[in-house]
N, C-alpha and C positions, 0 to 999 in steps of 0.2 A: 585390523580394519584400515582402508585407506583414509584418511580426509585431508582436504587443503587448511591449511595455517598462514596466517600473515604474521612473521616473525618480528618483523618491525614496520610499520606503514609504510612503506615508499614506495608507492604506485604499484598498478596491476604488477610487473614483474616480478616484486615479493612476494604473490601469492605463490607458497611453496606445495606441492605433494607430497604427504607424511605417513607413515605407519606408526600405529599408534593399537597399545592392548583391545581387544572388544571388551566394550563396558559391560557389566549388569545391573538391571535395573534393582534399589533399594527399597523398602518400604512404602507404599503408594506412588512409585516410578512405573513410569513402561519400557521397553526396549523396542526402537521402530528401526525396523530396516527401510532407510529413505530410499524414496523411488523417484522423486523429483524436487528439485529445490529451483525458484526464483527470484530474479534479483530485483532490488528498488534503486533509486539513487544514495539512499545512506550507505548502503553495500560499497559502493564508488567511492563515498567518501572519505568511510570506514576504512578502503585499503591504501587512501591514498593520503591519510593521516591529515584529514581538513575536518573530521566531526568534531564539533563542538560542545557534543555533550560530556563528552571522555574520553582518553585516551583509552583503545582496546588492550585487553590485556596481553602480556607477551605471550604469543603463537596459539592467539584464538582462531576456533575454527568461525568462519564469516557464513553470512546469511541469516535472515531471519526467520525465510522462506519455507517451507520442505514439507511433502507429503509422503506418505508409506504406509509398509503392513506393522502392525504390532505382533513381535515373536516372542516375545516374553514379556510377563510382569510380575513385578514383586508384591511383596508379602501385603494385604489388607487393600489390594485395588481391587475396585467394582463396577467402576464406569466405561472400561472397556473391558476387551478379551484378545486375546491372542488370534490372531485372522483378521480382525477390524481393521477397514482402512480408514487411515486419519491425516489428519493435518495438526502443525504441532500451534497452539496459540503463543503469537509476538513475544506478551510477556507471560513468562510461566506460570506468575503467582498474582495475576491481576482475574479473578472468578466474577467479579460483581463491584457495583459502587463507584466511586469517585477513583481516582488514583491517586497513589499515594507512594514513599519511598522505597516500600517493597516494591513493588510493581517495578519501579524503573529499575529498580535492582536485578532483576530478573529479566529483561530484555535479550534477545538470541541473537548471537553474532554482534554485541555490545558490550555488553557488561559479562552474559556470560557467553560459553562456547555456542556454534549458531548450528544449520543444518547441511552445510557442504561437506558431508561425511558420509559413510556407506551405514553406521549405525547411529543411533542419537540415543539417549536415555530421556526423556521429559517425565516433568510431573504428571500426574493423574489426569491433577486438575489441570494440565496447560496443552489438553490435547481435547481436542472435538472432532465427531466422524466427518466424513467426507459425504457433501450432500450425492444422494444415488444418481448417477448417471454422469461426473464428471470422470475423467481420468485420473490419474496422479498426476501428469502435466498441467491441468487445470486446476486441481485441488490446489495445487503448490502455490497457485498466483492468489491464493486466497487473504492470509493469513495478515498481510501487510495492508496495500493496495486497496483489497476488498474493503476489509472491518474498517477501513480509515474513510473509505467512500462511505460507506453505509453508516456508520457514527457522525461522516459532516452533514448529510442529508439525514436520517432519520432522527438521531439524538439530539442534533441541534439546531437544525433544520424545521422539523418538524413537518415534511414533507407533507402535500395532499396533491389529490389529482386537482389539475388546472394551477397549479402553480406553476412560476418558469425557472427555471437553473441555468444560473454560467457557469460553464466549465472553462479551464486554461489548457490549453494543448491538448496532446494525445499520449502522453503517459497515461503509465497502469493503474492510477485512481483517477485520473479525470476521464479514462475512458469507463472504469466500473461507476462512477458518479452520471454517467451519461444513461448506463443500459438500465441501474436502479431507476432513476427519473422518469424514465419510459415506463418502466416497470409498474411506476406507480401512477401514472397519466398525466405525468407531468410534462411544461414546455422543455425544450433545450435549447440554447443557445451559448455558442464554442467560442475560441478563439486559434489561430495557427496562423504561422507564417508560407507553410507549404499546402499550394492548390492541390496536389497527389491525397495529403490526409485531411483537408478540408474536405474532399468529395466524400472518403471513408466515412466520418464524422456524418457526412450528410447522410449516407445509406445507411447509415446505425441510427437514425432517427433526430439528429439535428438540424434545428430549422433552419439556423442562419450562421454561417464561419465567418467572422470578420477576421480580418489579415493585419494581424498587429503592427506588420513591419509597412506593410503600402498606408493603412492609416493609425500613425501613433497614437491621438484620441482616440483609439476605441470604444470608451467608457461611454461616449459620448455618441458612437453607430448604435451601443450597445443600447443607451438608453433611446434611441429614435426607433430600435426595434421593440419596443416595449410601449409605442405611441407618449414616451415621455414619463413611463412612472417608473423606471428603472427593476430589474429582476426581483423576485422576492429571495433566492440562497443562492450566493454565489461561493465556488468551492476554489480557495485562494490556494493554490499553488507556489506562485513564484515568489512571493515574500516581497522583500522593501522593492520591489523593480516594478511590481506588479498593485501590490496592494493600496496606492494613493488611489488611484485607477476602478480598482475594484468598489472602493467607498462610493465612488460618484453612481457607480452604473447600479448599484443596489439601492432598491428604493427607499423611504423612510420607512422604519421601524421593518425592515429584513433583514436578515440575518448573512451572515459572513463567515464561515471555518477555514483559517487560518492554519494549515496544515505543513506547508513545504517553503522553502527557501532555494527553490533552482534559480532564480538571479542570483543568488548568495548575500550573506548577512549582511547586517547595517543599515546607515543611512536613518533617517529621522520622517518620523512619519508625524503630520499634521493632524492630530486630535479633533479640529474643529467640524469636518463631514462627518465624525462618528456622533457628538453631542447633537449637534444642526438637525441631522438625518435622524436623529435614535436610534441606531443600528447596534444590535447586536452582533459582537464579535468575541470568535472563541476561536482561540489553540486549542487541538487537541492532537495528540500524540497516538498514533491506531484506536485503540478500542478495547474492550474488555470480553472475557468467553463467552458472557451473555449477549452480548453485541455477537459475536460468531456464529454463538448456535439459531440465534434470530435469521440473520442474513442467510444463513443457509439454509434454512426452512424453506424463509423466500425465493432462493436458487432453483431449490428444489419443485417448489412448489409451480413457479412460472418457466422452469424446462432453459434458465438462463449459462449461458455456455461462455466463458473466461476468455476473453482473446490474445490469444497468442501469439507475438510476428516470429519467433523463432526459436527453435528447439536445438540446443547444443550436448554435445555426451560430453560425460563427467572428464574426460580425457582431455577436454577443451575450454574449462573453463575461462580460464583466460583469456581466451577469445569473444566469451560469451560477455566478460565486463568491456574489453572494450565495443562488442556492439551497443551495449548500452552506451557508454561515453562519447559514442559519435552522435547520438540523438536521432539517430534514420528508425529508430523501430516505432511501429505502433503496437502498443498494447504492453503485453508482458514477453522480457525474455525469461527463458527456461532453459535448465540444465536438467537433461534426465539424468540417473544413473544407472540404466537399465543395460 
């Protein structure tokens, strides 16, 4: 089988193309043949050797993304069948519950091999079908993205209709944290530097895009759009750059999922609007299978379709990370391998 390898981190250029035995699947495994895998920013940062969780192991395959057919399974599996299309879950051995060291143990295209390959082996249990009527293009943006939107807003959030959400930009979970919130009748209100995916943002059902960079208080448009009581869940993105910011525009006792670090690490965050305000604030790291097969109930059930800005063949990947790195896309990039 083909897949890409990062032999040692250093920047997209070391992602190498590899031949490598085809696996089979062992005792409660399956064998997918990927038909599409998507990228996040860890992807990014994972090949350009800046994640701080761990150093990837020598000549891991990257990705955490990927959708396909299951062609084989081994001995004692029952929760899928051979012809199923799936997607594979983030971490292989996270079924239910809290997280825990397994769990991070089992993370794809981190800790272990990921789905930028033409075959993958996953557990059983670290795969769930693909809600009816997406492609495998769409499936693939699920796995990361999706269950991290859907874990800030439903797990921690505790979403209901009429409440209001801020999002940060238009990456691929604040754009899935946007289409759930509607989903559920709830308000939206965004943030972006660019009038082009401000209007986008607006035709997806956002009320109001402030322009972070024309006004630096934000926090403070954010709270006048809100007649002064600040959002009830806002979906924290950018980390220390962003998250002083986000404390002010969340109202007392609302909630904050503390997800991403796209300003990058550090810096010292002031305690005193989280006690003052009572806000609850949670990290959470994607989400669990149960959290998967939930959201995609929901998918399925409200006809919600993955957004896409662009689809690259396997032959191109490279290309495909730096369009992410430029930061021009909205939604999810994709790499078929069709």
């Amino acid at each position: 089988m083909k897949c890409y390898v990062i032999p040692s981190p250093k920047g997209i250029d070391s992602l190498t193309l590899a031949e490598r035995p085809d696996p089979t699947p062992g005792p409660r495994q399956v064998l997918v043949r990927v038909q599409a895998t998507s990228l996040n920013y860890r992807d990014l940062i994972t090949v350009e050797g800046n994640y701080a969780r761990a150093a990837p192991k020598p000549d891991l395959i990257p990705l955490s993304d990927g959708a396909g057919e299951v062609v084989a399974i081994g001995p004692g599996v029952t929760r899928v069948k051979v012809g199923d299309r799936v997607a594979g879950c983030f971490m292989q051995r996270w079924v239910g519950g809290a997280i825990d060291d397994a769990a991070f143990g089992s993370a794809m295209g981190g800790a272990i091999d990921g789905m930028l390959t033409e075959l993958a082996v996953l557990e059983e249990d670290g795969v769930v079908k693909l809600p009816a009527g997406l492609s495998f293009e769409e499936g693939a943006t699920l796995p990361c993205a999706g269950v991290t939107a859907w874990h800030a807003l439903v797990e921690v959030g505790g979403i209901k209709s009429g409440d209001t959400v801020l999002v940060l930009g238009s990456g691929g979970v604040s754009i899935f944290a946007l289409q759930f919130a509607k989903m559920f009748g709830a308000r939206v209100l965004a943030t972006s530097s660019s009038k082009a995916k401000a209007e986008r943002l607006k035709t997806m059902g956002a009320e109001a895009v402030v322009d972070y960079r024309a006004i630096p208080d934000w926090d403070q448009e954010i709270t006048k759009l809100t007649q002064g009581r600040g959002v009830d869940i806002t979906v924290e993105v950018g980390g220390a750059g962003t998250l002083p910011r986000s404390l002010m525009a969340t109202r007392i006792a609302g909630r904050i999922a503390v997800i991403g670090l796209l300003t990058g690490p550090g810096a010292q965050i002031d305690p005193m609007p989280i006690l003052r305000r009572n806000l609850r604030v949670q990290g959470l790291y994607v989400g669990n299978r149960q959290m998967f097969e939930a959201m995609n109930r929901a998918i399925e059930a409200d006809g919600l379709k993955p957004v896409i800005d662009k689809v690259f063949p396997f032959a191109e990947a490279k290309d495909a990370y730096r369009h992410l790195k430029s930061q021009n896309h909205f939604g999810k990039v994709v790499i078929a391998h069709r």
